[in-house]
C-alpha positions as CSV (number, residue, x, y, z in Angstrom):
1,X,200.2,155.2,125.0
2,X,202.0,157.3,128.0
3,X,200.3,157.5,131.4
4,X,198.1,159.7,132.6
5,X,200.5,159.7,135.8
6,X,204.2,159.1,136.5
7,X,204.5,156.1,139.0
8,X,205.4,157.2,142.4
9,X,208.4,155.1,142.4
10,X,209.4,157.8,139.6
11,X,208.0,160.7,141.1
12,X,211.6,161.9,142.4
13,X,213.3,162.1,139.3
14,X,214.0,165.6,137.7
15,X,213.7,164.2,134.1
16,X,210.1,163.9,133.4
17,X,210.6,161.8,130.0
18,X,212.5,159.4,131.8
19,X,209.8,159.0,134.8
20,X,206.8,159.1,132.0
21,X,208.6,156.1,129.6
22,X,209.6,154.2,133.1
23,X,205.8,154.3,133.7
24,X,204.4,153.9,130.4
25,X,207.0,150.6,130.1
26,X,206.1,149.3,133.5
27,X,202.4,149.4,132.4
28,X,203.3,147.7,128.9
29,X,205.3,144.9,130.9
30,X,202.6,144.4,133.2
31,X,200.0,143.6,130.7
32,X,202.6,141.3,129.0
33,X,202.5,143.8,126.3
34,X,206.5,144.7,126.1
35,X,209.2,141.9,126.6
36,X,211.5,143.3,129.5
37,X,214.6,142.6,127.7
38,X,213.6,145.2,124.6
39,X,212.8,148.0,127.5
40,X,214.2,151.6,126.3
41,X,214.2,152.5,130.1
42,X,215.9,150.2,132.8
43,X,213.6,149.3,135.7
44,X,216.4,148.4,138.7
45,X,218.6,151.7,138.1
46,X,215.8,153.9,136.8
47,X,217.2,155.2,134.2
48,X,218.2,154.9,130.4
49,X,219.6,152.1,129.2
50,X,222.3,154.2,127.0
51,X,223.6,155.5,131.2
52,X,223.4,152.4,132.9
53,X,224.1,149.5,130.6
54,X,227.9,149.1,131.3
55,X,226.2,147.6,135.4
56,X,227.3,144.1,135.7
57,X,223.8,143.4,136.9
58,X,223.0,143.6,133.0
59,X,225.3,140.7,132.4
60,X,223.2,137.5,131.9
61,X,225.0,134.9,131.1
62,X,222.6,132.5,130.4
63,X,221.1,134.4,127.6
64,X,224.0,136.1,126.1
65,X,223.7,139.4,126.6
66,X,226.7,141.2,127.4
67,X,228.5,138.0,127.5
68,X,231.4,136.4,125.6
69,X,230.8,132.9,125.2
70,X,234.4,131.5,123.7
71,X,236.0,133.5,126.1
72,X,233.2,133.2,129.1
73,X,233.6,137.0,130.0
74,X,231.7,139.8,129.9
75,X,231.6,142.3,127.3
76,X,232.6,146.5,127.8
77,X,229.8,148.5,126.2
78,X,230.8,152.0,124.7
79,X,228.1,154.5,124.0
80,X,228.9,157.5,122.1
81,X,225.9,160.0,122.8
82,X,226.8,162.6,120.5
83,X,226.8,160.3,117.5
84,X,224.2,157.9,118.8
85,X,227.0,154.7,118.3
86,X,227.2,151.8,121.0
87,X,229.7,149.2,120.4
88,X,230.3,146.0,122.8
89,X,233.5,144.5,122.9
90,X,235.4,141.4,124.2
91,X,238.2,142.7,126.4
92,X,239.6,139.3,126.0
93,X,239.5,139.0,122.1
94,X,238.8,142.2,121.1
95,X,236.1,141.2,119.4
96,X,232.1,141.9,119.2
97,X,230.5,138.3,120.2
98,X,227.9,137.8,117.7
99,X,224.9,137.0,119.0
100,X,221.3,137.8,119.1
101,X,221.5,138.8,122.4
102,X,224.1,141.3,122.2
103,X,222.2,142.9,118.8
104,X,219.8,143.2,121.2
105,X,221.6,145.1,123.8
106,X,222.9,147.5,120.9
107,X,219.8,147.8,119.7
108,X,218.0,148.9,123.0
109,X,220.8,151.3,123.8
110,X,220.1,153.3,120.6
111,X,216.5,153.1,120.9
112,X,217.1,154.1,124.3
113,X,219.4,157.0,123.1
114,X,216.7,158.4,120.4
115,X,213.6,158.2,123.2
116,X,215.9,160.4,125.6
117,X,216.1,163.2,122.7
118,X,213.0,162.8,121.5
């Protein structure tokens, strides 16, 4: 389901995967097709999730993701690109804060990392 185009506001970019998912995702979201918090591509920077994700503007508190809620902090996010890991951690407790919203995040970031090397 790609695009017949790239978007112009993608038209700049060098990696042509990245611009024709950004598309293909905008479309999807547009058509209410593809909830924006399970995008493998990452609208506001324009790029993949797996480079981008450790932007506080991908904090939302509200929802969890990235977030600590016992220690109200948010979370560091490692990605390890040659193995395809990402792990999230409390800097505060050490810990991973289990919730649905940072599976999520974890779970975008290595769908994110398998679409860039597809």
């Amino acid at each position: 389901m790609r695009p017949v185009v790239v978007r112009e506001r993608y038209a700049d970019l060098t990696d042509l995967r990245l611009a024709l998912a950004l598309s293909t995702e905008d479309s999807a979201e547009e058509k209410n097709d593809l909830d924006p918090l399970e995008r493998t591509t990452c609208y506001t920077h324009r790029r993949w999730p797996h480079h981008r994700d450790s932007s506080p503007l991908h904090v939302l508190v509200v929802t969890g993701h990235r977030w600590c809620r016992r220690c109200e902090c948010a979370v560091s996010v490692a990605i390890d690109e040659l193995v395809g890991d990402v792990s999230l951690t409390c800097p505060k407790c050490g810990e991973m804060p289990a919730s649905a919203a940072n599976r999520q995040v974890i779970r975008c970031c290595r769908a994110s990392l398998a679409a860039a090397t597809e």
